[in-house]
C-alpha positions in Angstrom: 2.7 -48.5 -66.6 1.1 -45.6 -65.3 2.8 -42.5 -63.0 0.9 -41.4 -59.9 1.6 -37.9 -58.5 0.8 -37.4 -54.7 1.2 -33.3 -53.6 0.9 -34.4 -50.3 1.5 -31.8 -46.9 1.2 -33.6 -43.6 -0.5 -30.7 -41.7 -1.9 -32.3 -39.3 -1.7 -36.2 -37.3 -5.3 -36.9 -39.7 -4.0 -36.4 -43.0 -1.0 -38.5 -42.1 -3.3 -41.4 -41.2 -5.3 -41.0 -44.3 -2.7 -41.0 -46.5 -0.9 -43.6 -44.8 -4.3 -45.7 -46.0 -4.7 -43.5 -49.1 -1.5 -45.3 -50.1 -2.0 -49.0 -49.1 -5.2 -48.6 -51.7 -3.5 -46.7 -54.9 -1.2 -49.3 -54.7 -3.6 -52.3 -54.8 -5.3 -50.8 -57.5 -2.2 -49.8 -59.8 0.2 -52.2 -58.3 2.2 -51.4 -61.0 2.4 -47.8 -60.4 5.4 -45.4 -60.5 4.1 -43.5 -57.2 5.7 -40.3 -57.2 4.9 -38.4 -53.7 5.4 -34.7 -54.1 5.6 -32.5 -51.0 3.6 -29.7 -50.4 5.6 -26.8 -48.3 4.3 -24.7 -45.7 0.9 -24.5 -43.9 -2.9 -24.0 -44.5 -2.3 -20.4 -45.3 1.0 -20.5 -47.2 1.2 -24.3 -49.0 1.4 -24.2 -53.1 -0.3 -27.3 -54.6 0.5 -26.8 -57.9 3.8 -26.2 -57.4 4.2 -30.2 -55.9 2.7 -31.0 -59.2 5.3 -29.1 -61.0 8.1 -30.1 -59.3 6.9 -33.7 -60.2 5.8 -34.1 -63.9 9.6 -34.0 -64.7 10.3 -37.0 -62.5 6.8 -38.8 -64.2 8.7 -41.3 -66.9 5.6 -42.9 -68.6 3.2 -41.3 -70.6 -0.1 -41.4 -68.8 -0.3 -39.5 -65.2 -2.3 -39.5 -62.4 -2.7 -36.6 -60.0 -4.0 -38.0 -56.8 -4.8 -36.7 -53.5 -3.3 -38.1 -50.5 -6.7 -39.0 -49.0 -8.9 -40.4 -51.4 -9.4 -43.4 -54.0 -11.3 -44.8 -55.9 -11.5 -48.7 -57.1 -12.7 -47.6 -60.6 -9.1 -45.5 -61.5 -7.7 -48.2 -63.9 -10.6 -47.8 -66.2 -10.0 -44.2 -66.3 -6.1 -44.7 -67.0 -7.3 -46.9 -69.5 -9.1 -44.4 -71.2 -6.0 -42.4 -71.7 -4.1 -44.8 -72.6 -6.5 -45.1 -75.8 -6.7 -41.7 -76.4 -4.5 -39.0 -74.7 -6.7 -36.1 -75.9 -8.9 -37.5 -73.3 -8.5 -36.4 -69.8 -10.3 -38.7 -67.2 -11.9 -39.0 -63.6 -12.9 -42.6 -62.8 -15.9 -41.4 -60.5 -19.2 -39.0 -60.7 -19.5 -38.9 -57.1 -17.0 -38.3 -54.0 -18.3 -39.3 -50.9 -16.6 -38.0 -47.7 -16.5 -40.4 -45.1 -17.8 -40.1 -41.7 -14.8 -39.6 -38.9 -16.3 -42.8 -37.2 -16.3 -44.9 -40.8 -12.9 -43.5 -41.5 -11.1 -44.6 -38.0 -13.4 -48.1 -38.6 -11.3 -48.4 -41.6 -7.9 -48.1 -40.2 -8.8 -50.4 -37.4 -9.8 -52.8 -40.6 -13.4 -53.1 -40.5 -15.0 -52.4 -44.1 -18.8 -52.2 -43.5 -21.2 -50.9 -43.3 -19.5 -47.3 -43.8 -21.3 -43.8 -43.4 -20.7 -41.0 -45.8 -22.0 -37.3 -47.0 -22.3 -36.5 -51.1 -19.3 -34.1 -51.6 -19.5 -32.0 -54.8 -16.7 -33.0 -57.1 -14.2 -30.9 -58.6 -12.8 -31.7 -62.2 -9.4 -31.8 -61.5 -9.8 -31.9 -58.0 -9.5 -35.4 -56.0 -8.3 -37.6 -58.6 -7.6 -37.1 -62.0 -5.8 -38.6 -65.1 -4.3 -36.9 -68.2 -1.5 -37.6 -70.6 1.9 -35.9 -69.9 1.6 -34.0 -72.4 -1.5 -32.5 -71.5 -0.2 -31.9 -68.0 2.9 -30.0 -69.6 0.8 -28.1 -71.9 -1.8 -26.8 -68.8 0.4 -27.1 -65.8 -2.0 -26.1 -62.0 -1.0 -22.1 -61.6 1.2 -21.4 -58.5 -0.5 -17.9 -58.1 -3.1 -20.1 -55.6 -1.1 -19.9 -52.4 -2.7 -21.7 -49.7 -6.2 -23.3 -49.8 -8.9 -23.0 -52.0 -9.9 -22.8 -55.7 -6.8 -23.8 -57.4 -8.3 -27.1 -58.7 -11.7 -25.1 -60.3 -9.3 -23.1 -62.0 -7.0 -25.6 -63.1 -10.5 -27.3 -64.8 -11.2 -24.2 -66.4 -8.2 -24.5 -68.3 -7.7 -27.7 -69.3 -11.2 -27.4 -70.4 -10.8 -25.0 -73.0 -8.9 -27.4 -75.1 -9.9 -31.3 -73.9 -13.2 -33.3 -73.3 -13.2 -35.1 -69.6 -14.3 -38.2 -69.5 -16.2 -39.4 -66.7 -16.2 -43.2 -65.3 -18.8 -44.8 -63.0 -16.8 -45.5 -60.1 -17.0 -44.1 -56.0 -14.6 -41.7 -54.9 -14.3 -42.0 -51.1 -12.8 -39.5 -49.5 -11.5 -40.1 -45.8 -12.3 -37.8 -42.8 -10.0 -35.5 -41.5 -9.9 -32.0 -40.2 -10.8 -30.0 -42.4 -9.8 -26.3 -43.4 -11.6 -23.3 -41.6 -13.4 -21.4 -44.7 -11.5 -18.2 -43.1 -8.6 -19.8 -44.2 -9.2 -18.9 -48.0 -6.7 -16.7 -49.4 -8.8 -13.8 -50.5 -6.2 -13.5 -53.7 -7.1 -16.8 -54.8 -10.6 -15.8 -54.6 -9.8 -13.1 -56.8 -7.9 -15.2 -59.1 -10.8 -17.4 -59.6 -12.7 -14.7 -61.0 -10.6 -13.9 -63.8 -10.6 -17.6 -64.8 -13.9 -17.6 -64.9 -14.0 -14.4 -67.2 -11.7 -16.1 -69.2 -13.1 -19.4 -70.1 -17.1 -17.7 -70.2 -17.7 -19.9 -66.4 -21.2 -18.7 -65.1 
């Protein structure tokens, strides 16, 4: 079996629809799954991703982990959990491509019509979206609470686990449903700042 951490903040009425389907599809593709949903505390200026993660890996009780945002998926994640599974140096995104969903394809979905859907290329994040490592990896390069509020935290989190482990990616879709999104002025100018000295750090042009 396989442990999925959700950080999951219900800012607004959209992200509580898309995780609401977000769910209803990790759980047909890991059925088996030990969903662990972590909340995410304050608001668009104030939340703290990485600590949701934290406060879950103690509660993950099997050896390969997911960390999985709340409105997203992608059909492809067992072959990525498989990849762990064989080797848990390894740390794994099922997908070379997130593609964010139209609001009109995403409210199709709910109402439960499938095709044809409309969709922009996202740039994807390692780390961000939806990513698999072993625990121990997760233990060893836990996300860094010092990103308060949005932006930049899952670059940085890459950066790290980078130094030390290959990613592995697989050939699947990542869809990523619509909903409001954060205003760029929302970017914590500290995490901005923080960014920087990973990138110093790990030699990131």
């Amino acid at each position: 079996m396989t442990s999925i951490i959700v950080p999951y903040a219900p800012l607004t009425p959209c992200r509580e629809l898309a995780w609401n389907y977000a769910k209803t599809k990790i759980t047909q593709i890991v059925p088996d799954c030990e969903l662990i949903v972590s909340p995410i505390y304050g608001n668009i200026l104030t939340y703290n991703k990485a600590q949701a993660i934290i406060d879950a890996t103690p509660k993950a009780t099997h050896e390969v982990v997911v960390i999985h945002d709340a409105d997203c998926w992608c059909a492809e994640l067992p072959a990525a959990i498989d990849i762990v599974g064989k080797d848990k140096r390894m740390v794994a995104m099922p997908y070379q491509e997130m593609r964010n969903l139209t609001q009109e394809s995403t409210t199709a979905l709910y109402d439960g019509v499938q095709e044809p859907l409309q969709w922009t290329t996202r740039g994807m994040t390692r780390c961000g979206g939806i990513v698999v490592m072993h625990i121990d990896i997760l233990r060893e390069f836990p996300p860094d609470t010092r990103f308060c509020g949005w932006g930049h935290e899952d670059h940085a989190w890459s950066y790290a686990i980078g130094s030390r482990h290959e990613f592995w990616l697989g050939q699947g879709i990542g869809w990523h449903l619509w909903h409001d999104s954060a205003n760029k002025n929302n970017l914590n100018i500290n995490n901005n700042e923080l960014l920087k000295k990973y990138k110093q750090q790990y030699n990131i042009k």
